[in-house]
C-alpha positions in Angstrom: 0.0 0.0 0.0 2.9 2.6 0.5 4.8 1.7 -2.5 1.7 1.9 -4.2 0.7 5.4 -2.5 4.7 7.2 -3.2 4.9 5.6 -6.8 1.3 6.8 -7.7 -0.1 3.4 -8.3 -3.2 2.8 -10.0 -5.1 -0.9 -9.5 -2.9 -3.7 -10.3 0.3 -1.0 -11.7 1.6 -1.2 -8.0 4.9 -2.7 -9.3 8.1 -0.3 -9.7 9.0 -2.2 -13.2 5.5 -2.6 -14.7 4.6 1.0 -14.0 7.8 2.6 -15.7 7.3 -0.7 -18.6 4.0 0.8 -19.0 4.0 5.0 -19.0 7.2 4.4 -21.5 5.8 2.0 -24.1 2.4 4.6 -23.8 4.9 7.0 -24.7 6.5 5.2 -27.2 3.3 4.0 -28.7 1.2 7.7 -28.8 4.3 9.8 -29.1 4.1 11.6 -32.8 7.0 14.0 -34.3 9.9 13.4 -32.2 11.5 13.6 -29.4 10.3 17.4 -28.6 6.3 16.1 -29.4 6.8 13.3 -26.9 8.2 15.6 -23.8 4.5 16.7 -22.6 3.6 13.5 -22.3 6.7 11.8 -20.2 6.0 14.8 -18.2 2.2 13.5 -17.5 3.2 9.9 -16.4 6.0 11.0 -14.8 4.7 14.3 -12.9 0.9 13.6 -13.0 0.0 10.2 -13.4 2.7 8.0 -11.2 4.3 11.3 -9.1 7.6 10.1 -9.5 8.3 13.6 -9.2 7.1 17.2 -8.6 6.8 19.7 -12.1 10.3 21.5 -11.0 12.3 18.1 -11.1 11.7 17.4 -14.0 12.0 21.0 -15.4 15.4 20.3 -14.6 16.2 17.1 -15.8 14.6 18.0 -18.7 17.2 21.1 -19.1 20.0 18.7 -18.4 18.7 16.3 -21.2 18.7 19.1 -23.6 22.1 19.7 -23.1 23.5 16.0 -23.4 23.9 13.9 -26.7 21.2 11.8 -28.4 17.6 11.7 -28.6 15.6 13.3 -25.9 12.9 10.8 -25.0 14.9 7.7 -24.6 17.1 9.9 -22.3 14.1 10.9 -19.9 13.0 7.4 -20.4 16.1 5.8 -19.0 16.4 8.4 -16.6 13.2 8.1 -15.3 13.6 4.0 -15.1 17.3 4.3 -13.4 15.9 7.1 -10.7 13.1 4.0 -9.7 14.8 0.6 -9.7 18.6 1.8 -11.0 20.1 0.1 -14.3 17.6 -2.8 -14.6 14.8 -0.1 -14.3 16.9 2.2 -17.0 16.7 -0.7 -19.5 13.0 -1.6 -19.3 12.4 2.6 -19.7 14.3 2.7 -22.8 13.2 -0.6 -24.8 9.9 -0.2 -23.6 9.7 3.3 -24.9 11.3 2.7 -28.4 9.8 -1.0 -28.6 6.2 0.6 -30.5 8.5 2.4 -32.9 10.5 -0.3 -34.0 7.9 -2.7 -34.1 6.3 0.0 -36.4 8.9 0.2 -38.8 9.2 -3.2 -39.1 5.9 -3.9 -39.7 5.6 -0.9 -42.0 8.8 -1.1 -44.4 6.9 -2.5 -47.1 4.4 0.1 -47.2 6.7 2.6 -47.3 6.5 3.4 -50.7 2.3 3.8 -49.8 2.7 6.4 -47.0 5.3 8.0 -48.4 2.7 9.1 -51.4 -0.4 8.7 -49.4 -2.9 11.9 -49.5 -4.6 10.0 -46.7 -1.7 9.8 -44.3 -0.4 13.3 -45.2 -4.0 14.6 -44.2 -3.0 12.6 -40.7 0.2 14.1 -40.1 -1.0 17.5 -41.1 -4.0 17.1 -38.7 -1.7 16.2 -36.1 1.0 19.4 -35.8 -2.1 21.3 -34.6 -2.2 18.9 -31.4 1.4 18.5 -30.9 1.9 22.2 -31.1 -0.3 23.2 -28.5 0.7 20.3 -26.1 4.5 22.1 -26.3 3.0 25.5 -26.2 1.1 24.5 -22.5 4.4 22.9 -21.4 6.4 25.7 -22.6 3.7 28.3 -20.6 3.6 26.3 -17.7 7.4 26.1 -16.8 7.7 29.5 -18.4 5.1 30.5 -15.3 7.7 28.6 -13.1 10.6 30.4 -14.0 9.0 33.7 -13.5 8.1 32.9 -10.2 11.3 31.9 -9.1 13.4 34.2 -11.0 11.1 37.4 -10.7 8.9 39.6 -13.9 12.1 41.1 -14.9 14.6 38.5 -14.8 12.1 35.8 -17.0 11.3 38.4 -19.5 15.1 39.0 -20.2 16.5 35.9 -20.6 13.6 34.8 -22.6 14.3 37.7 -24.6 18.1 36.6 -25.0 17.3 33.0 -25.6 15.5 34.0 -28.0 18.2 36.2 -29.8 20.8 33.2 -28.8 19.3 30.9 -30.4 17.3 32.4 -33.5 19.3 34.8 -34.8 22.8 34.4 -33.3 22.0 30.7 -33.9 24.0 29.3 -31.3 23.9 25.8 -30.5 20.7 25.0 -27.2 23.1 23.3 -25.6 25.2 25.9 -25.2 22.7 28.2 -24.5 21.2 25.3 -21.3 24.9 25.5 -20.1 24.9 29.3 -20.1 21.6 29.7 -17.9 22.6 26.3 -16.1 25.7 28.0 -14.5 23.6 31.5 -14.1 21.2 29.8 -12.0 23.8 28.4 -9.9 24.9 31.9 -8.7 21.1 33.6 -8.9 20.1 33.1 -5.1 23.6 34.9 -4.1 23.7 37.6 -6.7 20.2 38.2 -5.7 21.0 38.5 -2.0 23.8 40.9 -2.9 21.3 43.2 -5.1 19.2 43.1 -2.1 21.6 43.9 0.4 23.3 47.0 -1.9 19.6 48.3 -2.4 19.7 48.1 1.6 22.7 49.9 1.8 21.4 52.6 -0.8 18.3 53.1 1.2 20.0 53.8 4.8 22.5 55.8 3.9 
């Protein structure tokens, strides 16, 4: 009943290997677009579904993810699997989240030549970018909502604003740009303090 209760458990998903077995291959199986598409909904098994962990966590190890090499997904997936049983659960996160792909190519390589000229499955995916679109755009407003209450009005505006220069018109690389506010927000408590303190100062003399 308690592992159930801290792991989020739902009916019979009260084991720590079926439940990450289970939100990954969802993932895997209802993920569309890529690795970006399939964030929001990691973040609902993992944040709101099983409560491995609060929306801040995994703000940050999504951050940290952005920075390293290789796909996104399968990096939160074994992630997510090695923070609840450790390498045994890091494997069953990863093949069971890019198990439904590769079954799908498989299955599919000799249709390719169908779907590739299909005005049916191009109606599909265009359909689809509407949905996948506005599931980034509510993550993206959420934590956005998150970093503005931590960091302050000011403070989120800016570096939004130079993210935003950074990366589409400087083009530098994201993972250079992660790094960049990675190491700011190491420092932000204490060069907050110290703003505080010389506004202080300001005021009393």
């Amino acid at each position: 009943m308690k592992l159930s209760k801290q792991l989020g458990g739902r009916g019979a998903l009260t084991n720590s290997y079926i439940q990450i077995a289970t939100a990954m291959f969802r993932t895997g199986i209802l993920g569309y677009g890529g690795g970006p598409s399939i964030v929001p909904l990691i973040r609902y098994e993992a944040v709101t579904r099983f409560k491995w962990m609060e929306d801040e966590e995994f703000g940050e190890v999504l951050a940290i993810a952005n920075a390293l090499p290789g796909p996104i997904a399968t990096k939160l997936a074994g992630y997510l699997g090695y923070r609840l049983k450790g390498v045994g659960g890091a494997i069953i996160g990863v093949l069971a989240h890019i198990a439904p792909t590769c079954a799908a190519m498989v299955g599919l390589y000799s249709f390719i030549h169908f779907f590739s000229t299909s005005t049916i499955i191009k109606g599909m995916i265009a359909a689809v970018v509407p949905v996948v679109a506005v599931m980034l755009a509510v993550m993206a407003y959420e934590f956005g909502e998150k970093a503005v209450k931590g960091l302050g009005w000011y403070a989120g505006i800016g570096f939004f604003v130079i993210s935003f220069l950074l990366l589409q018109t400087l083009s530098v690389h994201p993972a250079i740009v992660i790094f960049l506010f990675l190491f700011y927000g190491a420092f932000h408590n204490k060069l907050q303090s110290l703003w505080k303190k010389k506004q202080q100062k300001g005021e009393t003399i």
